[in-house]
GUTOR-813146 format. One record per residue: residue number from 0; x, y, z of N, C-alpha, C, O, CB in turn; residue in one letter. Coordinates in nm, 3 decimals, decimal comma, always signed. Each point is the difference from the previous one (the first is absolute). Glycine has a CB too. Example, Ala and Ser with C-alpha at 12.3 -4.5 7.8 and 13.67 -1.06 7.14 Angstrom:
2
+------+---------+---------+---------+---------+---------+---------+---------+---------+---------+---------+---------+---------+---------+---------+---------+------+
| resi |    n.c1 |    n.c2 |    n.c3 |   ca.c1 |   ca.c2 |   ca.c3 |    c.c1 |    c.c2 |    c.c3 |    o.c1 |    o.c2 |    o.c3 |   cb.c1 |   cb.c2 |   cb.c3 | resn |
+------+---------+---------+---------+---------+---------+---------+---------+---------+---------+---------+---------+---------+---------+---------+---------+------+
|    0 |  +1,319 |  -0,569 |  +0,780 |  -0,089 |  +0,119 |  +0,000 |  +0,090 |  +0,120 |  +0,000 |  +0,104 |  -0,002 |  +0,066 |  -0,293 |  -0,115 |  +0,059 |    A |
|    1 |  +0,154 |  +0,222 |  -0,197 |  +0,082 |  +0,119 |  +0,006 |  -0,077 |  +0,109 |  +0,073 |  +0,051 |  +0,111 |  +0,017 |  +0,067 |  -0,174 |  -0,232 |    S |
+------+---------+---------+---------+---------+---------+---------+---------+---------+---------+---------+---------+---------+---------+---------+---------+------+
END
This chain:
68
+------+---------+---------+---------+---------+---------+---------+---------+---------+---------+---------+---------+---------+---------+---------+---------+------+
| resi |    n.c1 |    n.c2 |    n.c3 |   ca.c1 |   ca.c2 |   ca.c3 |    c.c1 |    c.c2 |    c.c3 |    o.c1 |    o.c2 |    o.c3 |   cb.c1 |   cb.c2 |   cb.c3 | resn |
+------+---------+---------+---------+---------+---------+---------+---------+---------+---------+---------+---------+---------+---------+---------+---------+------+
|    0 |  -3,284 |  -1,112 |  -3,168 |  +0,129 |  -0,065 |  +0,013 |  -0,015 |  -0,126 |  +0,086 |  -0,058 |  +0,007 |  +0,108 |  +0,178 |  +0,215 |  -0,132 |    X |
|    1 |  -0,062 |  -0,356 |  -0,029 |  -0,040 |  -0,117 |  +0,078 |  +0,182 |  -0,017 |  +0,050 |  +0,095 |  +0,073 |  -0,030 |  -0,373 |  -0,208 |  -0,131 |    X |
|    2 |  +0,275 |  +0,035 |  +0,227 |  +0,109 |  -0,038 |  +0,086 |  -0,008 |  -0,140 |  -0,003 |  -0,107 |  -0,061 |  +0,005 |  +0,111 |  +0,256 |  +0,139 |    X |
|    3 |  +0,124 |  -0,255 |  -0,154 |  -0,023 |  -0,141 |  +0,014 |  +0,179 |  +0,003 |  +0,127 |  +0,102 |  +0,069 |  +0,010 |  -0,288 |  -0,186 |  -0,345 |    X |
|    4 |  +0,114 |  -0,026 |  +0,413 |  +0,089 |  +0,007 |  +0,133 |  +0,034 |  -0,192 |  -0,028 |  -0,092 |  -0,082 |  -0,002 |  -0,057 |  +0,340 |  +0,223 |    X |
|    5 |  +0,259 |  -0,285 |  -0,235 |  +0,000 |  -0,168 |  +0,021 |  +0,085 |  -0,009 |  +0,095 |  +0,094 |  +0,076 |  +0,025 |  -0,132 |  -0,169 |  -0,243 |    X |
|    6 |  -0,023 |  -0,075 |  +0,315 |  +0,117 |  -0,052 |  +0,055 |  +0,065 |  -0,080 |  +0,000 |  -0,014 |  -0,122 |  -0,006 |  -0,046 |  +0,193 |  +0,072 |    X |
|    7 |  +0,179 |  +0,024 |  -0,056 |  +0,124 |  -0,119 |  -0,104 |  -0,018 |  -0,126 |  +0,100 |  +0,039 |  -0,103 |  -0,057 |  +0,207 |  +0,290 |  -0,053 |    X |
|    8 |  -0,294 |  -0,212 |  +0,242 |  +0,066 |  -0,116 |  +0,054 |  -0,120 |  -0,077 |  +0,002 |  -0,016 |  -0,086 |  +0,086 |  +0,215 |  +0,176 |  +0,051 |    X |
|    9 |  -0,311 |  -0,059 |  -0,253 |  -0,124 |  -0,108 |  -0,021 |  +0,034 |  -0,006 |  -0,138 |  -0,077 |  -0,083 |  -0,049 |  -0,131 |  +0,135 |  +0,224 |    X |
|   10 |  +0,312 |  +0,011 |  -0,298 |  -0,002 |  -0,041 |  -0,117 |  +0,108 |  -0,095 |  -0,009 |  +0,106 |  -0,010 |  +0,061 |  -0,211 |  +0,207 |  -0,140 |    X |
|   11 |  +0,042 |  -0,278 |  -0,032 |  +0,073 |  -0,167 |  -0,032 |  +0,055 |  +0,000 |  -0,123 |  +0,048 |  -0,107 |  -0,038 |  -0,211 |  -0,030 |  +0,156 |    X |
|   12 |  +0,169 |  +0,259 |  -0,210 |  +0,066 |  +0,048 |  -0,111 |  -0,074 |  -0,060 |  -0,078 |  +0,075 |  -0,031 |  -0,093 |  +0,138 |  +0,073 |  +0,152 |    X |
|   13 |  -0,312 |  -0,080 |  -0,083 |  -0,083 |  -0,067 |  -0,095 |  -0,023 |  +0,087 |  -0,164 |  -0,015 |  -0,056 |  -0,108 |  -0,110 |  -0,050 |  +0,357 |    X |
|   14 |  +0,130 |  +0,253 |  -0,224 |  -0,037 |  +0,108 |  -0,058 |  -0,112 |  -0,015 |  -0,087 |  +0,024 |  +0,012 |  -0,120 |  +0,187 |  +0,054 |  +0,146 |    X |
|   15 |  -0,341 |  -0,092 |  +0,015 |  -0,089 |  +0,032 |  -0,056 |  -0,069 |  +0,126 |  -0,013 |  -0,083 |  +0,044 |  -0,080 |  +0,099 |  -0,235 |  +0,121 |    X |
|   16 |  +0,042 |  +0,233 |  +0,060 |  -0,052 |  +0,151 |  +0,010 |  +0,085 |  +0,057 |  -0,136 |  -0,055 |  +0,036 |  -0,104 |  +0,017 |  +0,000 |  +0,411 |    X |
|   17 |  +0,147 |  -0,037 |  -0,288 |  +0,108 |  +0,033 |  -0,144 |  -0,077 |  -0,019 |  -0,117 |  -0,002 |  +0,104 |  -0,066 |  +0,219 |  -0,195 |  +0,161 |    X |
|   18 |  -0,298 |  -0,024 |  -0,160 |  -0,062 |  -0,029 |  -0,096 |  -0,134 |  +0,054 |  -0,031 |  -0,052 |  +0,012 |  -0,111 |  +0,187 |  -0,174 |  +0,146 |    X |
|   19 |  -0,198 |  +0,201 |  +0,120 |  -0,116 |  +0,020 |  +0,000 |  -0,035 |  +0,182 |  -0,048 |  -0,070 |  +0,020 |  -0,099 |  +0,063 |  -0,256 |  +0,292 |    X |
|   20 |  +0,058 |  +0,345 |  -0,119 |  +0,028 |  +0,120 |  -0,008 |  -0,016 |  +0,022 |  -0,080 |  +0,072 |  -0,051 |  -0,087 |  +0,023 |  +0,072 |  +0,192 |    X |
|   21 |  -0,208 |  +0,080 |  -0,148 |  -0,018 |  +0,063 |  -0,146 |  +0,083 |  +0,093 |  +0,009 |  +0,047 |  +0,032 |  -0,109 |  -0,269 |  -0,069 |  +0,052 |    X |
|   22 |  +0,249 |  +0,078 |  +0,120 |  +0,081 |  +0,134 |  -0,037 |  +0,179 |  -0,080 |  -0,010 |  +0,068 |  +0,054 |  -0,087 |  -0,273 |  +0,180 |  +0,260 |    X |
|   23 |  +0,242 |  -0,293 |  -0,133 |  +0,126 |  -0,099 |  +0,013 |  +0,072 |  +0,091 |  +0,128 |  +0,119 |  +0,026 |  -0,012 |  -0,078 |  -0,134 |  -0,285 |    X |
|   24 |  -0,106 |  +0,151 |  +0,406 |  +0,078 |  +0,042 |  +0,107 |  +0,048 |  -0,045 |  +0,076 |  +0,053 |  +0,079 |  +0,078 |  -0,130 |  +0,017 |  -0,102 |    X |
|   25 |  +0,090 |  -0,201 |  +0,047 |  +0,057 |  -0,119 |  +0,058 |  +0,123 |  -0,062 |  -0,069 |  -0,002 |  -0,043 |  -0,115 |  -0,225 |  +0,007 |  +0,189 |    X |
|   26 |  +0,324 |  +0,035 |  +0,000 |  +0,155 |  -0,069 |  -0,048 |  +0,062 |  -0,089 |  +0,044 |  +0,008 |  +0,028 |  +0,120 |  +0,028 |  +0,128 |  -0,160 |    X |
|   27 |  -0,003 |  -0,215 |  +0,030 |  +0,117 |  -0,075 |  +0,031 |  +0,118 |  +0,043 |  +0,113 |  +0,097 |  +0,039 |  -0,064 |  -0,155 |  -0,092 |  -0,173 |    X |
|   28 |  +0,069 |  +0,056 |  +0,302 |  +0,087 |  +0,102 |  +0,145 |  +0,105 |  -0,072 |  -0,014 |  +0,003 |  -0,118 |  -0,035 |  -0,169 |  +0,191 |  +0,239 |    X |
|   29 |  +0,296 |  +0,027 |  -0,164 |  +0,135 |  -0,075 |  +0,032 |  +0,015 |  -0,082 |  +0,088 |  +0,083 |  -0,091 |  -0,005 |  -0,008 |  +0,240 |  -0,054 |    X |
|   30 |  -0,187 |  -0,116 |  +0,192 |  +0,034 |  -0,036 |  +0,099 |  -0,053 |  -0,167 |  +0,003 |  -0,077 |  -0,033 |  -0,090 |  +0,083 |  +0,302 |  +0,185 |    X |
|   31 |  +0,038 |  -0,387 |  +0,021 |  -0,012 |  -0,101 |  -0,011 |  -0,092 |  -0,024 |  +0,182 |  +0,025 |  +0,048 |  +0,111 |  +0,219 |  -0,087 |  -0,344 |    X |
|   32 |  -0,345 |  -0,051 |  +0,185 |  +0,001 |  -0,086 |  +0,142 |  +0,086 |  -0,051 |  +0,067 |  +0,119 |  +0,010 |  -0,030 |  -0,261 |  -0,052 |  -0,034 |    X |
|   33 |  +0,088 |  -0,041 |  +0,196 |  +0,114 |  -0,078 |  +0,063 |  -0,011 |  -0,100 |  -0,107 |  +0,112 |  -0,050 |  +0,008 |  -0,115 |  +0,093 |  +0,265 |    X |
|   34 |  -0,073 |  -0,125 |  -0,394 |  +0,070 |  -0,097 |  -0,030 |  +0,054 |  +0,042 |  -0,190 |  -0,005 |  -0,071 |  -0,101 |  -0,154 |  -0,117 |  +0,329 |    X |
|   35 |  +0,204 |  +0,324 |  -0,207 |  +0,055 |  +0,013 |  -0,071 |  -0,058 |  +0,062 |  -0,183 |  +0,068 |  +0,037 |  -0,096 |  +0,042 |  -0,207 |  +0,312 |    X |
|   36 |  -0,231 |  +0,159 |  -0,202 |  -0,111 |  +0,004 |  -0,138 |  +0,024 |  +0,179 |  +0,002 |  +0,078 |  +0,067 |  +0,069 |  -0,323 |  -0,324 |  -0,036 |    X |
|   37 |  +0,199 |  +0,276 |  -0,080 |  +0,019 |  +0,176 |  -0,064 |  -0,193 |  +0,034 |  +0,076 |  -0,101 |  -0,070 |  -0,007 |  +0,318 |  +0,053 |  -0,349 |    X |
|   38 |  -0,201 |  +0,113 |  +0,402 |  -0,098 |  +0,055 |  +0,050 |  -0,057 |  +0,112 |  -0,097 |  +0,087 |  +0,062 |  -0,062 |  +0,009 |  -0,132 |  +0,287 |    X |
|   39 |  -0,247 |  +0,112 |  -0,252 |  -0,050 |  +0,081 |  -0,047 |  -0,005 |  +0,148 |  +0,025 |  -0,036 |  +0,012 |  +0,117 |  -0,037 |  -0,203 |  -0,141 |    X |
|   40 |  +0,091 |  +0,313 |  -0,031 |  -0,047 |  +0,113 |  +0,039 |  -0,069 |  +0,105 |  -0,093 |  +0,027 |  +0,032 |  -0,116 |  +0,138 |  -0,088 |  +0,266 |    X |
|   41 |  -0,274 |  +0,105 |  -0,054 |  -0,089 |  +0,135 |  -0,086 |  +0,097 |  +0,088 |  -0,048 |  +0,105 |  +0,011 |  +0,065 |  -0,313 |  +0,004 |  +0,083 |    X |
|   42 |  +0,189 |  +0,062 |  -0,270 |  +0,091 |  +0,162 |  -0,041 |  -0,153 |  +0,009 |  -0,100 |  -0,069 |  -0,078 |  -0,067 |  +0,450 |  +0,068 |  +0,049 |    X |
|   43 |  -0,380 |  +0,187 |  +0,065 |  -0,099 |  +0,011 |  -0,026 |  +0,010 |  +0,165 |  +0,000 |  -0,064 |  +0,092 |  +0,050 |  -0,033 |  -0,339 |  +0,031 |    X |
|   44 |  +0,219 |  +0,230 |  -0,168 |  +0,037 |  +0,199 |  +0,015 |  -0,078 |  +0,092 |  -0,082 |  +0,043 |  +0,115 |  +0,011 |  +0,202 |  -0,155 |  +0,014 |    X |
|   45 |  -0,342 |  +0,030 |  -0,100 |  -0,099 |  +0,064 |  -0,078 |  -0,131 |  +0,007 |  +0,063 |  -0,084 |  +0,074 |  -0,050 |  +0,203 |  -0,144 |  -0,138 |    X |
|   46 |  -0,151 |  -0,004 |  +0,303 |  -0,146 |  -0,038 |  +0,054 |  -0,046 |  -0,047 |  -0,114 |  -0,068 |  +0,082 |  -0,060 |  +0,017 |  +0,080 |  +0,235 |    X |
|   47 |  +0,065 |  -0,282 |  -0,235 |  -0,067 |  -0,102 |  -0,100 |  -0,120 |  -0,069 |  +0,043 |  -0,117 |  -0,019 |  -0,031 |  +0,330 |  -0,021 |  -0,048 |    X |
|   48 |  -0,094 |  +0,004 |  +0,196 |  -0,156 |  -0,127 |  +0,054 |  -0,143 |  +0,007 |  +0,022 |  -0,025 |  +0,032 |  +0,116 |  +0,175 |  -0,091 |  -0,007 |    X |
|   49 |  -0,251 |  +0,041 |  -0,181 |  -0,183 |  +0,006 |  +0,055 |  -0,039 |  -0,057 |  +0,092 |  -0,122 |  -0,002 |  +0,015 |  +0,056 |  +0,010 |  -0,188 |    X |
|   50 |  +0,140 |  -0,070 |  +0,257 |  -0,015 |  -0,064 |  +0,151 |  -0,143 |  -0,093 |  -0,087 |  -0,117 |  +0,012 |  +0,035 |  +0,215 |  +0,228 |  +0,230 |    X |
|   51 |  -0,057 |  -0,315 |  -0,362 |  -0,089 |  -0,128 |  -0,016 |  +0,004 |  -0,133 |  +0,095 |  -0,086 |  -0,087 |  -0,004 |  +0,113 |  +0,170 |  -0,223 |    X |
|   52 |  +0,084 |  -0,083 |  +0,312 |  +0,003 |  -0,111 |  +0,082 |  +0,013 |  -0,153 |  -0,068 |  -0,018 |  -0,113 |  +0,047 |  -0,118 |  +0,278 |  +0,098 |    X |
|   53 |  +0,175 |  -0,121 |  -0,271 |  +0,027 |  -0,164 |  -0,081 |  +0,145 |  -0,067 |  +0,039 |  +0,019 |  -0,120 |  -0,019 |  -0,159 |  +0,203 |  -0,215 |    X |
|   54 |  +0,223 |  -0,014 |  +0,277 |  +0,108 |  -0,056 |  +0,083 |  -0,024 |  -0,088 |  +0,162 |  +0,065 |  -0,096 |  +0,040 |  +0,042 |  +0,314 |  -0,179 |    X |
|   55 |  -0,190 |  -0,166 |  +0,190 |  -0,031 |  -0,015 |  +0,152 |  -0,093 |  -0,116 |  +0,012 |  +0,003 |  -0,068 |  +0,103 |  +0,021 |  +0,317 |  -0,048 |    X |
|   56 |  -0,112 |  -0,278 |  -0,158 |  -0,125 |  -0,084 |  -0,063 |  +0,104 |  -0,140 |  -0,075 |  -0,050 |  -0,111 |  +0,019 |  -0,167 |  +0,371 |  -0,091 |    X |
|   57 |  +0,280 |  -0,261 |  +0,035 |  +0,105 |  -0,131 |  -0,097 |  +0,113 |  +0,009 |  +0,104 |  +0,072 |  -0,093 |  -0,037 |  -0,111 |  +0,134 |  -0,270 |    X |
|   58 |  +0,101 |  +0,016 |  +0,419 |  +0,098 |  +0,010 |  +0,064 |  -0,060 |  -0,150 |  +0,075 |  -0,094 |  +0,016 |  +0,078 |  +0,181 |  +0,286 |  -0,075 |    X |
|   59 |  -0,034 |  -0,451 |  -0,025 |  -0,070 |  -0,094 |  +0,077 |  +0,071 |  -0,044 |  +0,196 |  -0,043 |  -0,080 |  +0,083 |  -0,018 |  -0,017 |  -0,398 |    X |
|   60 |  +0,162 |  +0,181 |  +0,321 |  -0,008 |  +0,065 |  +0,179 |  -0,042 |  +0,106 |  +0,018 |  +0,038 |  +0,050 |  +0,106 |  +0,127 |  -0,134 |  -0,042 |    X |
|   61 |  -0,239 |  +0,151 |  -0,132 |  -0,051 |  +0,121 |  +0,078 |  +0,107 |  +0,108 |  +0,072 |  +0,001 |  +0,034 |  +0,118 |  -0,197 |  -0,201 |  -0,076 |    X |
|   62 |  +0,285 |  +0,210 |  -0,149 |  +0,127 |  +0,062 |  +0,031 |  +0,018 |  +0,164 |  -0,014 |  +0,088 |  +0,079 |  +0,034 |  -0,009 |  -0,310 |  -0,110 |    X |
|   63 |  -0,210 |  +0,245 |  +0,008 |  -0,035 |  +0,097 |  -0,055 |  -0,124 |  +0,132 |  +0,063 |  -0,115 |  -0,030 |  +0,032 |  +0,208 |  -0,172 |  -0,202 |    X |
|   64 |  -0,060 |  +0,292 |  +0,174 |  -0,150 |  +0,053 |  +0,066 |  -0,007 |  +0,149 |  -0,091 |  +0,083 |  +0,090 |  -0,014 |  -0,072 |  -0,207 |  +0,320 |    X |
|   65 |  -0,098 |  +0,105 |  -0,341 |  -0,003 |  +0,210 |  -0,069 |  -0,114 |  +0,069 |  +0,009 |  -0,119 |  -0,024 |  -0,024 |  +0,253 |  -0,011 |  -0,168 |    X |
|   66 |  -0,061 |  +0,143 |  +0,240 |  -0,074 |  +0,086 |  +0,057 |  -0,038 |  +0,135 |  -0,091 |  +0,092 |  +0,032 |  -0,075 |  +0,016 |  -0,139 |  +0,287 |    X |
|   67 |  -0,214 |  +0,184 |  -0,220 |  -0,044 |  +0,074 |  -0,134 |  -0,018 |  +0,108 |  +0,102 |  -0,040 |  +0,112 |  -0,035 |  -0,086 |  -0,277 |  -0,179 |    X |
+------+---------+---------+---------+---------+---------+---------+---------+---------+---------+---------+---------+---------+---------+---------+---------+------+
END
């Protein structure tokens, strides 16, 4: 079982991680930064994820960390 942890107050909503995710566990979040962009979040209610780290690797702030 891998884990993925982001922080929202190093993501810039860019969502590459969104694009990148083979498994597509990564979404689009309701929630907003302070300047307002939609912030990302893991769901991952099946244990999908292979903790490949292709989110954390294309994440270009380093917003990302996962842990296996």
């Amino acid at each position: 079982m891998s884990l993925i942890k982001i922080n929202n107050s190093r993501c810039k909503s860019c969502y590459l991680c969104v694009t990148t995710c083979p498994k597509n566990l990564i979404k689009k979040s309701d929630k907003t930064n302070r300047l307002g962009d939609f912030l990302v979040e893991f769901q991952d209610k099946n244990n999908e994820c292979i903790g490949c780290a292709m989110c954390a690797k294309r994440c270009p702030d380093m917003a990302i960390e996962v842990y296996k």
